[in-house]
C-alpha positions as a Markdown table, in Angstrom:
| # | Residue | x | y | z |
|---|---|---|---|---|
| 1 | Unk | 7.5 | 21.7 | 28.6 |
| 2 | Unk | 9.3 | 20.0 | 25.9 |
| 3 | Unk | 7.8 | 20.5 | 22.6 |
| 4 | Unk | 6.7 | 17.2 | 20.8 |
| 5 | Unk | 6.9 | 16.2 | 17.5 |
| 6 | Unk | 4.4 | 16.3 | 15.5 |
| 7 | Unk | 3.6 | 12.6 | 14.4 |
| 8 | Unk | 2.6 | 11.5 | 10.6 |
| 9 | Unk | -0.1 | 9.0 | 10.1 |
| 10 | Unk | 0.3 | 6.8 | 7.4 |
| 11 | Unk | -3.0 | 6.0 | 5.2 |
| 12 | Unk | -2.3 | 3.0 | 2.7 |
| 13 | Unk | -5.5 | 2.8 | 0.3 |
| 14 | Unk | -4.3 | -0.5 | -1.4 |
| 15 | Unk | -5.6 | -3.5 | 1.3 |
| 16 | Unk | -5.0 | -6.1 | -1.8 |
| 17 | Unk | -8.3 | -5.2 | -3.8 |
| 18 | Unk | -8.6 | -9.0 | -5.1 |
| 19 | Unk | -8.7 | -10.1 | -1.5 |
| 20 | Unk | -12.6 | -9.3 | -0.9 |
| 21 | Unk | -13.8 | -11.4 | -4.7 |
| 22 | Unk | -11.6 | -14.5 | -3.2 |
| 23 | Unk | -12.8 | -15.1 | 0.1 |
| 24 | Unk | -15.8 | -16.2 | -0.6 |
| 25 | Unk | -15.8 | -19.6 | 1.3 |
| 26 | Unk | -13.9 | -18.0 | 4.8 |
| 27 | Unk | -14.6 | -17.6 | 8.2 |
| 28 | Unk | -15.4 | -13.5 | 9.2 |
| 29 | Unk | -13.1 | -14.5 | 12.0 |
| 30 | Unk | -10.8 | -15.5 | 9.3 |
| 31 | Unk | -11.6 | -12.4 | 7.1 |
| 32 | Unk | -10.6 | -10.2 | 9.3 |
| 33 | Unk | -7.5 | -12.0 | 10.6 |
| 34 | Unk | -6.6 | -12.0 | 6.7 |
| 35 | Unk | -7.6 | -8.3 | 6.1 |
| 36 | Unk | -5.9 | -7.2 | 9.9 |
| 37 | Unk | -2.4 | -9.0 | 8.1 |
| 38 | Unk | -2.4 | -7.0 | 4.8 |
| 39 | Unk | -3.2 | -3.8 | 6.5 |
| 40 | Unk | 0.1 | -4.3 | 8.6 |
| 41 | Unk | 1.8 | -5.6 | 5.5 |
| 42 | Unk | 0.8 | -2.0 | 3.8 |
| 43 | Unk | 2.7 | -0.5 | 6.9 |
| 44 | Unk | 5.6 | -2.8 | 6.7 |
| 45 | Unk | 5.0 | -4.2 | 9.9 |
| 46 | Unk | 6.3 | -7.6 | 8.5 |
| 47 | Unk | 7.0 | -9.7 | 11.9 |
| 48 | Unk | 3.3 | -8.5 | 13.0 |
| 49 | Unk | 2.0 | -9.1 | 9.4 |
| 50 | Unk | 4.2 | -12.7 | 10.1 |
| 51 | Unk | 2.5 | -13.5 | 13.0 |
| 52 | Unk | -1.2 | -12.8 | 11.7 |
| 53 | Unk | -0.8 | -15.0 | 8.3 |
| 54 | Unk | 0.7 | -17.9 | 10.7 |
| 55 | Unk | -2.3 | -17.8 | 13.1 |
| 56 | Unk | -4.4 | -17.5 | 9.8 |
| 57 | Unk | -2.4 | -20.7 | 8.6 |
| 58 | Unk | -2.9 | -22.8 | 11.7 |
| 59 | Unk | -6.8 | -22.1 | 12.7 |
| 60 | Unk | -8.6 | -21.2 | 9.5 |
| 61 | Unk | -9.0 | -24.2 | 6.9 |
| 62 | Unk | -10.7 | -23.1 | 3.9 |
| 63 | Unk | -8.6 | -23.5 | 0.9 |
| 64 | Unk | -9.0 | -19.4 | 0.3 |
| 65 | Unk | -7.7 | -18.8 | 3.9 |
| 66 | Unk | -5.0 | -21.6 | 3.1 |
| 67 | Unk | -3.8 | -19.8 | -0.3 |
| 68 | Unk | -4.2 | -15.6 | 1.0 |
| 69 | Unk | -2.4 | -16.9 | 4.4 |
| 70 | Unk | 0.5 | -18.3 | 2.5 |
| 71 | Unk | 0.5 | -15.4 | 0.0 |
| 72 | Unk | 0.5 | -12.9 | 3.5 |
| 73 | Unk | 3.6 | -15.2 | 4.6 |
| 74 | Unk | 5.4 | -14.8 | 1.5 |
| 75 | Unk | 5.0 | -11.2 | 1.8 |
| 76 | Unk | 6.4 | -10.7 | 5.4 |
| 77 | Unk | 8.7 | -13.4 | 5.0 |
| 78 | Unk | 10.1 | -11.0 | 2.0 |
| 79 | Unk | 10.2 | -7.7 | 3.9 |
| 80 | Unk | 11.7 | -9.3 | 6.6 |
| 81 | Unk | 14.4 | -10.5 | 3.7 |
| 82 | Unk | 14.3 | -14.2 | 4.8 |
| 83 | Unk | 13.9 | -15.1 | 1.2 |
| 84 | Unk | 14.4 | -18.9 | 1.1 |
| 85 | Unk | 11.9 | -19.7 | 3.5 |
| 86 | Unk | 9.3 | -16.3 | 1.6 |
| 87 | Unk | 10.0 | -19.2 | -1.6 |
| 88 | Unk | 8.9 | -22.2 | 0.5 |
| 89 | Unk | 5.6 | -20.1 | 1.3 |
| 90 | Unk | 5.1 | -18.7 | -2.2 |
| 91 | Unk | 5.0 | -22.5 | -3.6 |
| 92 | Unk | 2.5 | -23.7 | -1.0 |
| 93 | Unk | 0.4 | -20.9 | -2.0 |
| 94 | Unk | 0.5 | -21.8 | -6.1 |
| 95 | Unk | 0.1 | -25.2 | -5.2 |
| 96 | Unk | -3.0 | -25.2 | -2.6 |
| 97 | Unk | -4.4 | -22.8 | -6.1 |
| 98 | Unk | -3.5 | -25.3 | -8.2 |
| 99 | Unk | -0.8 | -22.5 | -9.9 |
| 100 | Unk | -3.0 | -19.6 | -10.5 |
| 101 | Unk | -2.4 | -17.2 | -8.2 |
| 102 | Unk | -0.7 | -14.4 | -9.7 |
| 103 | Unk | 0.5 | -12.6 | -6.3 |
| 104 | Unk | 2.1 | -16.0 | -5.6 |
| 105 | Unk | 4.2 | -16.2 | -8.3 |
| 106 | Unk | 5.2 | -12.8 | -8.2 |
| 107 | Unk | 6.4 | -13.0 | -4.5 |
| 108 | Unk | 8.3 | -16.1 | -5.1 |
| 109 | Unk | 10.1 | -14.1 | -8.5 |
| 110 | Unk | 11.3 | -11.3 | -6.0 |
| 111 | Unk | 12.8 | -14.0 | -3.7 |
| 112 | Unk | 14.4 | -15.9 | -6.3 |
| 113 | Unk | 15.9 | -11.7 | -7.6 |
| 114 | Unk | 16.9 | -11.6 | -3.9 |
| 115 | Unk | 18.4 | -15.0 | -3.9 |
| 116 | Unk | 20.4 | -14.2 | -7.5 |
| 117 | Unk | 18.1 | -17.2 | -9.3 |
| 118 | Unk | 17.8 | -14.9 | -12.3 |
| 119 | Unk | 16.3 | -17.8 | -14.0 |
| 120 | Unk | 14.0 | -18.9 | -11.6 |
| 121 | Unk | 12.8 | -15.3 | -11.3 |
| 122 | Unk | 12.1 | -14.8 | -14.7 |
| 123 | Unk | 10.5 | -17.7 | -15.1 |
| 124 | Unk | 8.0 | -16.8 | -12.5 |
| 125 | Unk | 7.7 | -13.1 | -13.9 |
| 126 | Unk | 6.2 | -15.0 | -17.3 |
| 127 | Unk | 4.0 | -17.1 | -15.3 |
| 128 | Unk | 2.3 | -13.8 | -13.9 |
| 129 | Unk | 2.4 | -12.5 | -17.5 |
| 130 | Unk | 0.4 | -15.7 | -18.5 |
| 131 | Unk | -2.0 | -15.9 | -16.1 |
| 132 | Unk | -2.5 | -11.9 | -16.2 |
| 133 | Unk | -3.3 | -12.5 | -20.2 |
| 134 | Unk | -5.8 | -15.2 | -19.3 |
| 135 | Unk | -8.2 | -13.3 | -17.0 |
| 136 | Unk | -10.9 | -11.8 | -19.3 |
| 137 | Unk | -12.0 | -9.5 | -16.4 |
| 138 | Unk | -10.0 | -6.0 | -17.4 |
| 139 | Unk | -10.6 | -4.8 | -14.0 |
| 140 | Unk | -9.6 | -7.8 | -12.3 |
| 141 | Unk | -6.3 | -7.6 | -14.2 |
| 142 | Unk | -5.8 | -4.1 | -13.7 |
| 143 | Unk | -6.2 | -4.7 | -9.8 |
| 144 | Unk | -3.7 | -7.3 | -10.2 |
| 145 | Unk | -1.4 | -4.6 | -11.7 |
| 146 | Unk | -2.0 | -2.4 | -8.8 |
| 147 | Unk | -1.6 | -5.4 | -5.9 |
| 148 | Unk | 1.6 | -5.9 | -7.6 |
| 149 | Unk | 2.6 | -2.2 | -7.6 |
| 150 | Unk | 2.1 | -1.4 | -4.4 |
| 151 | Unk | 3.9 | -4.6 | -2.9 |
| 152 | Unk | 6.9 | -2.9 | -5.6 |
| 153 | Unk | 6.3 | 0.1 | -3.6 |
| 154 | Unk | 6.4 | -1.1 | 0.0 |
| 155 | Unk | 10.0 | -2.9 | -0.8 |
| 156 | Unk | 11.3 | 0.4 | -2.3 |
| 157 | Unk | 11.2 | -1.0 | -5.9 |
| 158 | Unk | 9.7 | 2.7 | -7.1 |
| 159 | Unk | 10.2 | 2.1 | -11.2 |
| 160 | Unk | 8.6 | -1.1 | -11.1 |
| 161 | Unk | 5.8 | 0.5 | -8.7 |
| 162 | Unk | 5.4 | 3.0 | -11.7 |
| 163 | Unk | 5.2 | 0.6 | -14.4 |
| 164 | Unk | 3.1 | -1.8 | -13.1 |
| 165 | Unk | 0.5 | 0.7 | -11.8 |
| 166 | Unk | 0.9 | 2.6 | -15.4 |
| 167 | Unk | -0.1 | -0.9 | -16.6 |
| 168 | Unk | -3.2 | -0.8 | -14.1 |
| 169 | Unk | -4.2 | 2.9 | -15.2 |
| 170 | Unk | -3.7 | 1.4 | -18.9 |
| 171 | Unk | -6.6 | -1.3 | -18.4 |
| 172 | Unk | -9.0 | 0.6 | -15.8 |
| 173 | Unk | -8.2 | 4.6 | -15.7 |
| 174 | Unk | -11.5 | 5.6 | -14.4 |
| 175 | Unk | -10.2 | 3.9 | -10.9 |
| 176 | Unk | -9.4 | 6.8 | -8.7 |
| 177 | Unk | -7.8 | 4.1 | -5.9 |
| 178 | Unk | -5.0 | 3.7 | -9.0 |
| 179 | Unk | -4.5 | 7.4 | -8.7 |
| 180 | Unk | -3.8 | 7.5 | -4.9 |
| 181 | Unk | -1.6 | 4.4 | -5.4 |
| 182 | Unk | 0.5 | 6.1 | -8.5 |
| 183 | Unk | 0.8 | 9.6 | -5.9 |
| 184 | Unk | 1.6 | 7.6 | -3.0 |
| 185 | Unk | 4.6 | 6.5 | -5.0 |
| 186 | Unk | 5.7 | 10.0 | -6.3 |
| 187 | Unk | 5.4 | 10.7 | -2.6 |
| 188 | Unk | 7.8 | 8.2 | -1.6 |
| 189 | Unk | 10.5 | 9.8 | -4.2 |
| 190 | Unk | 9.8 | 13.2 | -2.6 |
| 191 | Unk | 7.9 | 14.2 | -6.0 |
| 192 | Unk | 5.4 | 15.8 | -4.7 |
| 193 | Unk | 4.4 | 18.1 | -7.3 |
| 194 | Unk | 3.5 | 14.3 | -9.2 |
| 195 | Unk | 2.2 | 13.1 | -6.3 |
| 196 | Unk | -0.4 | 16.3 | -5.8 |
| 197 | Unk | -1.0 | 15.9 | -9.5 |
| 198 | Unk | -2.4 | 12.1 | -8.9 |
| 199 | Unk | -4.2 | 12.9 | -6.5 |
| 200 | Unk | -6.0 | 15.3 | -7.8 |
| 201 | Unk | -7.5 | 12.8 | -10.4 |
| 202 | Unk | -8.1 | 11.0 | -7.8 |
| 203 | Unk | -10.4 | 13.7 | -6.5 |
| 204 | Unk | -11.8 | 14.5 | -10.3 |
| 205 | Unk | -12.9 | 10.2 | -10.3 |
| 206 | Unk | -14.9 | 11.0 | -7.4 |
| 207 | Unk | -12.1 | 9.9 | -4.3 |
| 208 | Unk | -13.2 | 12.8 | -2.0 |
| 209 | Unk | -13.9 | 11.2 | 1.2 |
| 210 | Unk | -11.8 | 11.7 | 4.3 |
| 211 | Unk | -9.4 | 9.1 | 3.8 |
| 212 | Unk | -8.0 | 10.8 | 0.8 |
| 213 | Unk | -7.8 | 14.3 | 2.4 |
| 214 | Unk | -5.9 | 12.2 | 5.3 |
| 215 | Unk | -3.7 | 10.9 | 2.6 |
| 216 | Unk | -3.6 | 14.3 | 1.3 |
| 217 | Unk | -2.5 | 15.9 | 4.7 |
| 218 | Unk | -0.5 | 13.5 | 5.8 |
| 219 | Unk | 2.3 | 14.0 | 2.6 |
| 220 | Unk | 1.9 | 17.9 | 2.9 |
| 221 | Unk | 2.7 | 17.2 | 6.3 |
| 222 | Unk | 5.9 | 14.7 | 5.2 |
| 223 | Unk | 6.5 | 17.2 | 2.2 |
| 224 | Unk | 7.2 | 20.2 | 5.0 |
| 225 | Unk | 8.9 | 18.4 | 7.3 |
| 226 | Unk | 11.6 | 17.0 | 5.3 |
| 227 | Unk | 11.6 | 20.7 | 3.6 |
| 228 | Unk | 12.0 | 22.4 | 6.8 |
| 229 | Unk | 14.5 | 19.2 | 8.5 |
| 230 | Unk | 12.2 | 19.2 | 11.1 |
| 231 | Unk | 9.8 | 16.5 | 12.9 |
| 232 | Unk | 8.8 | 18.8 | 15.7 |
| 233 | Unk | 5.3 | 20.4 | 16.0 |
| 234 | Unk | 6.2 | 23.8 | 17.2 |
| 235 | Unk | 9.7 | 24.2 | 15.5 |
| 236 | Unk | 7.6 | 23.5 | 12.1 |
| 237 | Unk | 5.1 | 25.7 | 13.1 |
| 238 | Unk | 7.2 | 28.8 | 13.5 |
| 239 | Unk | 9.5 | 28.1 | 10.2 |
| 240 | Unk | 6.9 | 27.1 | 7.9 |
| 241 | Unk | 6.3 | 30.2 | 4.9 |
| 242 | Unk | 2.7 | 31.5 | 4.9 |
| 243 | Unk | 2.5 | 29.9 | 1.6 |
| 244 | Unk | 3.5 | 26.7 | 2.7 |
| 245 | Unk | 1.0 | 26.9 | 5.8 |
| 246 | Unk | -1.8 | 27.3 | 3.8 |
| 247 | Unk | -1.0 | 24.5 | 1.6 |
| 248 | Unk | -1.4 | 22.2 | 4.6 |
| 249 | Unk | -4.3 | 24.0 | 5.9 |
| 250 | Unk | -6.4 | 23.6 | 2.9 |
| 251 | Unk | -6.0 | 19.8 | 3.2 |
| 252 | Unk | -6.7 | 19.9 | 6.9 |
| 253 | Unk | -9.4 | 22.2 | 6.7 |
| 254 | Unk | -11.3 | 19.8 | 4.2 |
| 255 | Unk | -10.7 | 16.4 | 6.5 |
| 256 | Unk | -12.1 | 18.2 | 9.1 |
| 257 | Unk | -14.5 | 19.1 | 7.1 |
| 258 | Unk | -15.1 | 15.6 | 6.1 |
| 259 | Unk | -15.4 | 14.6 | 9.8 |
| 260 | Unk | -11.8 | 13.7 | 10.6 |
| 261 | Unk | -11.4 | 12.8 | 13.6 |
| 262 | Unk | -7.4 | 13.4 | 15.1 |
| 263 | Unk | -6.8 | 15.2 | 18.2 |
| 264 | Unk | -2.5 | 15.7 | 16.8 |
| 265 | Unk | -3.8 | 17.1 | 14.0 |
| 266 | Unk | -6.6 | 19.4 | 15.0 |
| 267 | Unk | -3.6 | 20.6 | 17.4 |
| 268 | Unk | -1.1 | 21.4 | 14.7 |
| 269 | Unk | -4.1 | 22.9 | 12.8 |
| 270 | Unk | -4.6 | 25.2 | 15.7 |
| 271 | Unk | -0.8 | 26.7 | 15.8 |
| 272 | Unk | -0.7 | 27.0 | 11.7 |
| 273 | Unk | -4.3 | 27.6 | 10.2 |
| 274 | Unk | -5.8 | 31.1 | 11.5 |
C-alpha cells in the first residue's frame, strides 16, 4: 500500500473580529453567508471567498451586508491580484459607509501599492490612521489593528503583519486571539521558536481550548515536515528524533485531551506517540 501523506489542517483564529458588532441589522442567512466568505478568505480561497461576497451582494440588502460584502470582494478581488476592479469594490464599500470603514480603505491602499498609485495609497493609509484615532473604543481599534494584520499576513506582507498586530498588542495586550495571530505570523517565516513563544501567552491569557492546541499541532506538524523535507505520514514517522516526536505529541496529546476530533491525526498520533 502506498503510504500517504500526512495532511496539515489549517486553523485561522482571525474571522474579522469587528464583523459580529456590525451586523447588527442582517439576515442569519446573510450572516452566515458573510462569516462562510471570511473563513475562506482566512484560507486564501479567494475565487470561493469571490463567489460568496457576490451572492452576499446580490440577495442580502441591508446596508451592513451591502458594506461587509463589498469589503469581502475587495479582499478576494486582491488575492486574486485583479486590483483595478478590488479598487472599484473598496469604494462602493466607503461609500455605502458613508467613508468610515477602516478595512475599506485599507484594501483599496493595497490595490492602489499594487497598481504603483503611491499617492493614492498613501492617501488611503492616512484615512485609516484618521478614522483609527477617532474610535474611542481601545479595543475596537486594537481589533482593527489585528483585521488589518492578518489580511497583511494572508498576502505575504509579514513586517506589516508584525507591526500592525504590535500596534494591536500595544492598545489591548490582555487579548490572547492577538497572541495566536502574532505566532501564526512567526509561523509563516518558519520562526517557530517566536511562534511557540506567542502562543504560549496565548495559553497564559486563558486561550486553552482545542482550537489553539489544533493551531498548536498543526505548526509542530508544518515545523517537522519542512525540517525533515517530508509531507509523508510514515516517512516522517520513522525520521523524526525522539525529541522532536514528543514535541508533537505533547500538543496532540492535549487536543485530544480537549476532545479533538481528527481521525489523520489520531493516526499519525498512533505511529509517533507511545
Amino acid at each position: 500500500m502506498k503510504p500517504k501523506p500526512l495532511p496539515v489542517i489549517f486553523f485561522f483564529f482571525m474571522a474579522p473580529l469587528m464583523v459580529s458588532a456590525q451586523l447588527f441589522t442582517m439576515s442569519n442567512k446573510c450572516y452566515d453567508k458573510v462569516k462562510k466568505g471570511n473563513q475562506l478568505l482566512d484560507s486564501t480561497r479567494f475565487d470561493d471567498a469571490l463567489t460568496i461576497f457576490t451572492d452576499v451582494l446580490a440577495n442580502c440588502t441591508t446596508k451592513d451586508a451591502k458594506e461587509q460584502g463589498q469589503v469581502g470582494k475587495a479582499r478576494a478581488l486582491n488575492g486574486l491580484q485583479r486590483y483595478n476592479e478590488a479598487v472599484e469594490a473598496s469604494s462602493n464599500a466607503i461609500t455605502v459607509s458613508k467613508s468610515t470603514n477602516v478595512m475599506a480603505y485599507y484594501n483599496r491602499s493595497y490595490a492602489y501599492r499594487k497598481l504603483g498609485q503611491e499617492d493614492e495609497a498613501k492617501a488611503d493609509l492616512q484615512k485609516v490612521t484618521e478614522l483609527t484615532a477617532k474610535n474611542k473604543n481601545v479595543k475596537a481599534r486594537a481589533t482593527m489593528f489585528a483585521d488589518m494584520a492578518n489580511m497583511d499576513l494572508q498576502d505575504g506582507m509579514f513586517e506589516d503583519a508584525k507591526n500592525n498586530v504590535a500596534t494591536a498588542i500595544q492598545l489591548d495586550s490582555k487579548n490572547p486571539d492577538f497572541y495566536v495571530l502574532k505566532g501564526d505570523i512567526y509561523a509563516k517565516e518558519k520562526n517557530y521558536d517566536e511562534a511557540f513563544t506567542n502562543y504560549d501567552t496565548a495559553v497564559s491569557l486563558g486561550k486553552n481550548d482545542v482550537s489553539m492546541y489544533q493551531i498548536r499541532t498543526n505548526t509542530r506538524i508544518r515545523q517537522m515536515q519542512g525540517k525533515y523535507n517530508t509531507t509523508n505520514a510514515n516517512e516522517l514517522a520513522s525520521k523524526m528524533s525522539s525529541n522532536d516526536k514528543s514535541l508533537i505529541c505533547k500538543e496532540l496529546n492535549k487536543a485530544n485531551e480537549l476532545g479533538m476530533k481528527n481521525m489523520q491525526l489520531d493516526f499519525f498520533a498512533a505511529m509517533i506517540c507511545k
